[in-house]
VOGU-3710 file (C-alpha; in Angstrom, 3 decimals, decimal comma):
1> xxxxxxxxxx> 4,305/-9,008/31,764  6,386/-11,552/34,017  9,147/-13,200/31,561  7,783/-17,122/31,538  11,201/-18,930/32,071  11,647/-19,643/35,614  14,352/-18,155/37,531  15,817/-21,780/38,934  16,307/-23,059/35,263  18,211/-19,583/34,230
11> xxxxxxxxxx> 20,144/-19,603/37,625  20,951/-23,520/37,111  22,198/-22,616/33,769  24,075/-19,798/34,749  25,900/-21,646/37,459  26,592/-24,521/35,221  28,851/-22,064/32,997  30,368/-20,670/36,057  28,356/-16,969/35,762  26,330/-17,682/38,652
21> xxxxxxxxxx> 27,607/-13,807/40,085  25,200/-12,402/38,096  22,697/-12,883/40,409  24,484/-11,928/43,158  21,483/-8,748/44,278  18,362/-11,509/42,854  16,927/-11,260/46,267  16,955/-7,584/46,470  15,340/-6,396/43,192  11,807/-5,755/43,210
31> xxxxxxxxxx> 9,630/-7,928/40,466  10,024/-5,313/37,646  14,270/-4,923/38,394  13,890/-9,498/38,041  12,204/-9,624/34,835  14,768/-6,806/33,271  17,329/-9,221/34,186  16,023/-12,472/33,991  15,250/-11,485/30,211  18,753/-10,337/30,023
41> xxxxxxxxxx> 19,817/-13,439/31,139  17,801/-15,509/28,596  18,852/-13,576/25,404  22,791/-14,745/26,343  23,895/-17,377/24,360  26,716/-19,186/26,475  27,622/-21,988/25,022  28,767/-19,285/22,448  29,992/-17,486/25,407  32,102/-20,500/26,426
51> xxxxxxxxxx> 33,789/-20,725/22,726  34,697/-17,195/22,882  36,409/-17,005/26,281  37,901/-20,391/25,331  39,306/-18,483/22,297  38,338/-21,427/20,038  36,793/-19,090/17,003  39,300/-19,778/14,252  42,763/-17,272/14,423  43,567/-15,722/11,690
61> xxxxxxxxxx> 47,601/-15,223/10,666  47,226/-11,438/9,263  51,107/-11,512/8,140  50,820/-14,733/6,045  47,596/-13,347/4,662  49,063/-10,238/3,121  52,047/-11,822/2,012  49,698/-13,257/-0,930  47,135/-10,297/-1,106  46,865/-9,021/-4,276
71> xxxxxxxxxx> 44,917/-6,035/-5,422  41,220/-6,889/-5,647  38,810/-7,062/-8,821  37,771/-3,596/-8,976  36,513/-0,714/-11,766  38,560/2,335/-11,127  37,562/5,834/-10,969  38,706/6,270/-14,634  36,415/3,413/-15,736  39,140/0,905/-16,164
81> xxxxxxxxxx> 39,206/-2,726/-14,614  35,712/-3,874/-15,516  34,904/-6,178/-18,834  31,739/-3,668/-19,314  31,653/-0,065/-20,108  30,338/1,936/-17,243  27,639/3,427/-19,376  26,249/-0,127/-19,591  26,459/-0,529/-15,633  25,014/2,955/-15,118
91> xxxxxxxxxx> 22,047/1,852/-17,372  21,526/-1,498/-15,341  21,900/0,464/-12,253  19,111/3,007/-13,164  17,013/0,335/-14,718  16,887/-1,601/-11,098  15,868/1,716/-9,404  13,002/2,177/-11,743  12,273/-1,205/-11,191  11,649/-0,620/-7,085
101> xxxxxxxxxx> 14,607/-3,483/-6,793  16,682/-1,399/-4,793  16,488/-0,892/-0,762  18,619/1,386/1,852  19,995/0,502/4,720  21,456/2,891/7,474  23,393/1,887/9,898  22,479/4,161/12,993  23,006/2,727/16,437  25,888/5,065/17,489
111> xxxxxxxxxx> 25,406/7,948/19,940  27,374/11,060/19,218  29,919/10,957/22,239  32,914/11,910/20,187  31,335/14,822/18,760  30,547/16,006/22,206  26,735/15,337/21,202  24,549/13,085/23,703  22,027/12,037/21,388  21,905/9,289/18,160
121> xxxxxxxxxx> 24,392/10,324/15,401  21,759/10,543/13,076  20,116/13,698/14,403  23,677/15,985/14,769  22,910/19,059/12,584  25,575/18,974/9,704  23,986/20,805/6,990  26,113/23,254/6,147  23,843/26,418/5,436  20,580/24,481/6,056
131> xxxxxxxxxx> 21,531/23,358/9,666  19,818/19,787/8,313  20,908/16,455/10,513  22,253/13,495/9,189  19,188/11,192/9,085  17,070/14,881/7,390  19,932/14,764/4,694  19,314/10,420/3,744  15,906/11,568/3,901  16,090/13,883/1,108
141> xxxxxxxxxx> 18,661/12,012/-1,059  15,814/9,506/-0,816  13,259/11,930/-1,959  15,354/13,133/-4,914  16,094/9,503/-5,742  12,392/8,884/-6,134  11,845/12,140/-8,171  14,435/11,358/-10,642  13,347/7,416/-11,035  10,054/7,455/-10,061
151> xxxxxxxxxx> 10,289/4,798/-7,841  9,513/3,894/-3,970  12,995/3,533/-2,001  12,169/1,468/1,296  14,522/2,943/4,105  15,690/0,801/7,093  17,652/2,445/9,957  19,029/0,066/12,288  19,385/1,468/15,789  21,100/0,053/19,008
161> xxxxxxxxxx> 18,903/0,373/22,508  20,935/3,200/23,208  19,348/5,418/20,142  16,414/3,222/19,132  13,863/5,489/21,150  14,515/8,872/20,643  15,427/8,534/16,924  11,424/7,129/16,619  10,270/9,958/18,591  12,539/12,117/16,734
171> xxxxxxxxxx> 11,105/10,537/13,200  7,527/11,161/14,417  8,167/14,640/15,372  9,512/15,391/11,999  6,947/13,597/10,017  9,522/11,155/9,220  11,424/13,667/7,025  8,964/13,959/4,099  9,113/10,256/3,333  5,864/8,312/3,851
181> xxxxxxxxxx> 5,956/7,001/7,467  5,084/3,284/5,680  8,134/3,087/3,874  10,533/4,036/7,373  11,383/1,042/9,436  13,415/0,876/12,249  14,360/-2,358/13,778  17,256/-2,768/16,333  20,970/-4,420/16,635  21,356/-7,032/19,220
191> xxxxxxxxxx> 23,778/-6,578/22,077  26,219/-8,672/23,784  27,461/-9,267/27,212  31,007/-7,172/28,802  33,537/-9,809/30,861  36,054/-9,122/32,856  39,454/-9,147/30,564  41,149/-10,972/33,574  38,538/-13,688/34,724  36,064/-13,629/31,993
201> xxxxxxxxxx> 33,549/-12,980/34,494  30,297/-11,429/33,185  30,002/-7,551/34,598  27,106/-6,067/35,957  26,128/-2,229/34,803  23,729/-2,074/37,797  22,212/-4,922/40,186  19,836/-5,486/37,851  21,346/-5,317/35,053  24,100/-6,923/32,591
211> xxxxxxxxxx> 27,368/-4,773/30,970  26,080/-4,637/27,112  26,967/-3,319/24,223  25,957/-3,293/20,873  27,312/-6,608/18,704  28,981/-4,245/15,820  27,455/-3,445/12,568  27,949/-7,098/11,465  24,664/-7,795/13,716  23,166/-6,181/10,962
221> xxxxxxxxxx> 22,225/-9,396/9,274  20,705/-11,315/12,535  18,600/-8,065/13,378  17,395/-7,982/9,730  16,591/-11,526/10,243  14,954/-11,307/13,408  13,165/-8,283/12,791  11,410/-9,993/9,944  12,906/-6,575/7,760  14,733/-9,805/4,961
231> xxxxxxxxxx> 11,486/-11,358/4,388  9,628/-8,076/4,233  12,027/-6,568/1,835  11,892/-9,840/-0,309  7,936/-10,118/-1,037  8,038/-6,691/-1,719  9,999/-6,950/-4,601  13,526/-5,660/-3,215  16,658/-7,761/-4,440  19,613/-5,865/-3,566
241> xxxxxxxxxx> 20,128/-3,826/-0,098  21,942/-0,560/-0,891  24,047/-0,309/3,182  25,761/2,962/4,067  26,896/4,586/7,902  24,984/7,291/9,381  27,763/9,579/9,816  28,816/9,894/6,055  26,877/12,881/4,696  28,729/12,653/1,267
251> xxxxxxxxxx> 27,286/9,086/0,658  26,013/8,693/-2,516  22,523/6,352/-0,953  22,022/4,571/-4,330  24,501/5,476/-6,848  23,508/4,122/-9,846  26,699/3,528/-11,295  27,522/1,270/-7,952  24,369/-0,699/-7,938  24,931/-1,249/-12,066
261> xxxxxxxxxx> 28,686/-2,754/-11,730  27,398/-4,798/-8,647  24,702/-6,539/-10,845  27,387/-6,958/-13,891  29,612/-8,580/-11,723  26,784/-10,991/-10,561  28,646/-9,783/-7,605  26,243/-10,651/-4,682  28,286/-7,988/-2,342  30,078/-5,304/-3,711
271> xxxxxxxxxx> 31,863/-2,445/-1,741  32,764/0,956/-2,977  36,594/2,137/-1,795  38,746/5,302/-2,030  42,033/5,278/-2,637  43,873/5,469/0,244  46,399/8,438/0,452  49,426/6,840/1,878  50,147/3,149/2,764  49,383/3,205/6,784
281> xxxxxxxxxx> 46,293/4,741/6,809  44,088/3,793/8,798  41,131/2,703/7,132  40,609/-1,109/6,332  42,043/-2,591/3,085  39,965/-4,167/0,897  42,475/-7,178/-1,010  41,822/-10,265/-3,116  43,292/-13,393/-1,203  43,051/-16,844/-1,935
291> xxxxxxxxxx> 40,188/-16,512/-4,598  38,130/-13,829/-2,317  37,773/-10,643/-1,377  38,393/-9,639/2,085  39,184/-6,553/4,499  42,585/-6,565/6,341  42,004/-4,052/9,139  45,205/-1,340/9,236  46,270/-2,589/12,410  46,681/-6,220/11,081
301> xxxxxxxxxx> 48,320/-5,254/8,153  52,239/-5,678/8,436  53,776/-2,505/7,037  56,096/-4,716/4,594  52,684/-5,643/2,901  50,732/-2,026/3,033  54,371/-0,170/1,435  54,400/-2,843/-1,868  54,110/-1,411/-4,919  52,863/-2,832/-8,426
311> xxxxxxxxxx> 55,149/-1,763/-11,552  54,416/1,456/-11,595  55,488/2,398/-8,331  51,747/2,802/-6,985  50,689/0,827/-4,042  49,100/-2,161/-4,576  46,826/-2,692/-1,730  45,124/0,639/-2,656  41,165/0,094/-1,821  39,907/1,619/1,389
321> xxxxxxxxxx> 37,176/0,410/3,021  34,701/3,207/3,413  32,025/1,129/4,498  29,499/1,772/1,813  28,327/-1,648/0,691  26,020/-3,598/-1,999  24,356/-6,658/-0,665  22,323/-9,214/-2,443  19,107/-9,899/-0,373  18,834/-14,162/-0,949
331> xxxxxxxxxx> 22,950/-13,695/-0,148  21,624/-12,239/3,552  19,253/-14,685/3,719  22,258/-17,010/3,532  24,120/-15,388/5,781  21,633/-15,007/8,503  21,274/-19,080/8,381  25,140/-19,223/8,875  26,393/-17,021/11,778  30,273/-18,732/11,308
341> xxxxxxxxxx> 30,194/-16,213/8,606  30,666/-13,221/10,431  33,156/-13,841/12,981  33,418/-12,142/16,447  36,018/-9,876/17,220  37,621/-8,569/20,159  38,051/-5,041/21,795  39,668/-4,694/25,291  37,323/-1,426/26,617  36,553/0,302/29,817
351> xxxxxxxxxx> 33,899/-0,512/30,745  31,627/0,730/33,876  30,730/-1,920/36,390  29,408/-2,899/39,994  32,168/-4,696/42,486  30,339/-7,501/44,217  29,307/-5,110/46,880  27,105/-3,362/44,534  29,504/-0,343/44,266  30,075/1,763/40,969
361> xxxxxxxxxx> 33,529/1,271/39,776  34,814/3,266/36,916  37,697/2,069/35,513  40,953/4,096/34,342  42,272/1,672/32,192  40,610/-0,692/30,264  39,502/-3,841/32,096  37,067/-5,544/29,838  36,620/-7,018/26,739  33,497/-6,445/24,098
371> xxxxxxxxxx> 32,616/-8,998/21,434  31,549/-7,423/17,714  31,056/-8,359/14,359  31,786/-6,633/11,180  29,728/-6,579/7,823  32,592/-6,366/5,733  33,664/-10,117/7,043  30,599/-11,042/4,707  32,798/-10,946/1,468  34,700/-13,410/1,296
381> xxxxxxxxxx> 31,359/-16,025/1,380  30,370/-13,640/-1,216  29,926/-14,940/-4,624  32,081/-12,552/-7,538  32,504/-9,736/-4,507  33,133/-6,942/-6,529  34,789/-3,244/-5,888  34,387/-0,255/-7,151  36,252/2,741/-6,631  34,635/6,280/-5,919
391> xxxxxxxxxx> 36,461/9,348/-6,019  36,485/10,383/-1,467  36,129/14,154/-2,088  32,687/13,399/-3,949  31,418/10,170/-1,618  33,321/10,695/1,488  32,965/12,878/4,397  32,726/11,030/7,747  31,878/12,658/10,649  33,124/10,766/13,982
401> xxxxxxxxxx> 35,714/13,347/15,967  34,806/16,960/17,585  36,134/19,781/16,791  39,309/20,205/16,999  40,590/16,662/16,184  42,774/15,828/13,504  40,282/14,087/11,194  36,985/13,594/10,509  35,445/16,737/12,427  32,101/18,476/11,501
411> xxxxxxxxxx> 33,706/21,577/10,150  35,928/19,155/7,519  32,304/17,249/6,415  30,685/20,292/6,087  33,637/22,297/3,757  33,798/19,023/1,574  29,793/19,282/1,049  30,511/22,946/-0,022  33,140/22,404/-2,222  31,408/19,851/-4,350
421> xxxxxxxxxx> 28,322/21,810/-4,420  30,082/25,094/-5,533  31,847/22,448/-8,271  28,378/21,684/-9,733  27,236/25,528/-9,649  30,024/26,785/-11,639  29,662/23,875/-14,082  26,803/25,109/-14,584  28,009/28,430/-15,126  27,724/30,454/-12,084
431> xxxxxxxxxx> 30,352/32,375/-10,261  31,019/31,435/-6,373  33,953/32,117/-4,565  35,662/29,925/-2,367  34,750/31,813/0,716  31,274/31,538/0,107  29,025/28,472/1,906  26,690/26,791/-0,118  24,375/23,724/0,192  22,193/22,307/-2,389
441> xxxxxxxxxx> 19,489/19,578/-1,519  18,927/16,506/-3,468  15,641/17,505/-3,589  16,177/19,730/-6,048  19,216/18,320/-7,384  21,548/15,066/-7,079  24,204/15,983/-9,549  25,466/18,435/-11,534  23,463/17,107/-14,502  20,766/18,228/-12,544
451> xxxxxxxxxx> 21,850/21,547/-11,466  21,548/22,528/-15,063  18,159/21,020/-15,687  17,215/22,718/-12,366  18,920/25,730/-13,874  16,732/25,728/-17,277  13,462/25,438/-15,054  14,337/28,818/-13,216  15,074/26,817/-9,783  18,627/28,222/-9,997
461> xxxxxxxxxx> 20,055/31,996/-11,497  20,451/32,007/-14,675  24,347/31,298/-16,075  26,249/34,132/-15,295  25,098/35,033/-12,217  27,572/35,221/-9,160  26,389/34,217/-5,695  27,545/36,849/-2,982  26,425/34,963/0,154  25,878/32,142/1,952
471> xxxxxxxx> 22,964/29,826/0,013  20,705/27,175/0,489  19,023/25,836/-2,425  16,136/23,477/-2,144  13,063/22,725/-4,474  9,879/24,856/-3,438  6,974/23,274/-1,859  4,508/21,725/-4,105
//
């Protein structure tokens, strides 16, 4: 279908903002290359455009802000920092999954570039005996979420248009992973436009098309909107959005014990840290300024600031953002009314591009700059934003670099899943030594609580028993 808005009203528009170069090859694209980019052209906001080439967003002073950031309100790992007991917020938490209150949401719009894998994230194979992908091992945390609760878990995956078609085709194929296909929705992130970082100049990819990208995982919240997902979620009963990344295998989707301190707090986001390791690392820090709780990235947070220590000689900007979140659904219905609450940010990239003679240029440096929002600039319009802290070798395993890197590589994720796996089996009384791979789906069990109930049902061998090889252990078919 021909996109209604005429072409002289878009093209008077664009000229009035000074982007008129963008339709520099209009007169020779055929009808179908016109309507790509007229629609294109229509979904660009420029007055917003205008305010952030104009740099008149509000700027942020990073060093005065950590001069008066303070540790945030937070339960420890050791239980310590809340005014509950955590076997009251484990209750609540497992009381709102019965309940079918609780939601997922995976963020999965990357490709796997790094990783030296040209498809979405989601479907790089990181099971560690089992071979499973990412989006086959949410899939069954889900399905042993419902076993255990015996509820209905709702699963959104937010995509980008660079993963949002193959990832369907890839659910269909796979029968949507053993979940119901009704209860899968995908929905996808907005983009925004590339300029030039000298001229601020709009880039073309091709002649008939802009330079986008996707507008960071804080689009999350106008693609729920616009997708119709809040709503959705909302009549059917859902109150609080359990959000996690698609590359974290280790993510406990649902934790109990997270969900239960979040609705304690009357927290309407809460975000579950690690503590970080050393005081530059690079992971975002998660502080209590001013009344709120906020995320000071690493690279805007003076090293004066990150090496301060509290009385006992520990560091007191500790939390690390690991980007595992719980969100009040009426607080994203807020947020999605109010887009000054996620701010944009700024990346200077390289970015592929046509000169104005229609050639390919492929920059060696980078020459543009990308707009993007983050989720995580949600909390400080967060009512009682709440942290909890989560101990990384159990929740945190990201998998971003190829092999070979220094961090964050596919082998690392899938030695961390071992290791806390052969933890639970000799709890439980088995023997498995440290050489030895093995993989146990949530399926059959989520902890090691349940690695011994498994255990008394016959689905593991008996105490005692020491496992020689490689193993996958899953729950038969029924």
């Amino acid at each position: 279908m021909r996109f209604t808005a005429s072409f002289e009203t878009i093209a008077a528009d664009y000229h009035s903002h000074g982007q008129s170069q963008v339709l520099r090859f209009w007169d020779s694209l055929d009808a179908e290359s016109q309507d790509k980019l007229l629609q294109q052209l229509a979904d660009v906001d420029l007055p917003l455009l205008d305010r952030l080439l104009q740099n008149e967003d509000p700027t942020v002073d990073f060093a005065a802000l950590a001069k008066r950031a303070k540790a945030p309100p937070a339960v420890r790992a050791d239980g310590i920092g809340a005014a509950w007991h955590g076997a009251e917020a484990l209750q609540r938490g497992e009381d709102a999954l019965r309940s079918g209150s609780v939601g997922v949401l995976i963020v999965a719009g990357g490709q796997g570039t790094r990783l030296g894998f040209d498809h979405p994230k989601g479907l790089f194979p990181i099971g560690p005996v089992s071979n499973r992908t990412l989006f086959q091992m949410f899939a069954d945390s889900i399905q042993g979420i419902q076993r255990r609760y015996g509820c209905r878990i709702p699963l959104y995956l937010m995509t980008s248009p660079a993963t949002h078609e193959e990832t369907l085709s890839y659910l269909q194929t796979e029968k949507y992973l053993g979940l119901d296909p009704d209860q899968v929705h995908l929905f996808c992130q907005g983009t925004m436009p590339a300029v030039d970082a000298k001229s601020g100049k709009l880039l073309l990819e091709s002649r008939d098309s802009l330079a986008l990208s996707p507008d960071g995982h804080g689009g999350t919240v106008a693609a729920l909107q616009r997708s119709g997902a809040l709503d959705a979620l909302k009549m059917a009963g859902v109150s609080q959005l359990f959000y996690a990344q698609v590359d974290n295998p280790l993510v406990r989707l649902c934790d109990p014990y997270l969900i239960g301190h979040h609705l304690m707090a009357g927290s309407e986001m809460t975000t579950q840290v690690v503590r970080k390791r050393f005081a530059m690392e690079r992971v975002g820090n998660v502080v209590h300024v001013d009344g709120r709780v906020q995320i000071i990235e690493y690279s805007d947070l003076p090293e004066e600031a990150a090496e301060r220590t509290d009385e006992a000689g520990n560091l007191q900007l500790w939390a690390g953002n690991i980007a595992v979140h719980v969100l009040d659904i009426e607080f994203l219905q807020r947020a999605a009314k109010g887009n000054e609450l996620l701010p944009f940010h700024r990346a200077l990239k390289k970015v592929s591009y046509i000169d104005e003679k229609g050639n390919a240029i492929e920059p060696d440096t980078p020459n543009a700059t990308k707009f993007e929002r983050f989720i995580f600039d949600l909390l400080p319009a967060a009512e009682n934003a709440f942290v909890v802290e989560g101990i990384a070798a159990e929740i945190f395993a990201p998998v971003k670099n190829a092999e070979g890197s220094a961090t964050d590589t596919p082998s690392a994720a899938r030695q961390q899943i071992c290791s806390l796996h052969r933890a639970w089996l000799r709890d439980a009384g088995l023997s498995v030594d440290d050489q030895i791979q093995v993989e146990i789906n949530p399926r059959l069990a989520l902890d090691g609580d349940e690695v011994r109930l498994a255990m008394e049902q016959g689905l593991f061998p008996p105490p005692g028993t020491a496992i020689t090889k490689d193993s996958y252990f899953d729950r038969p078919p029924s």
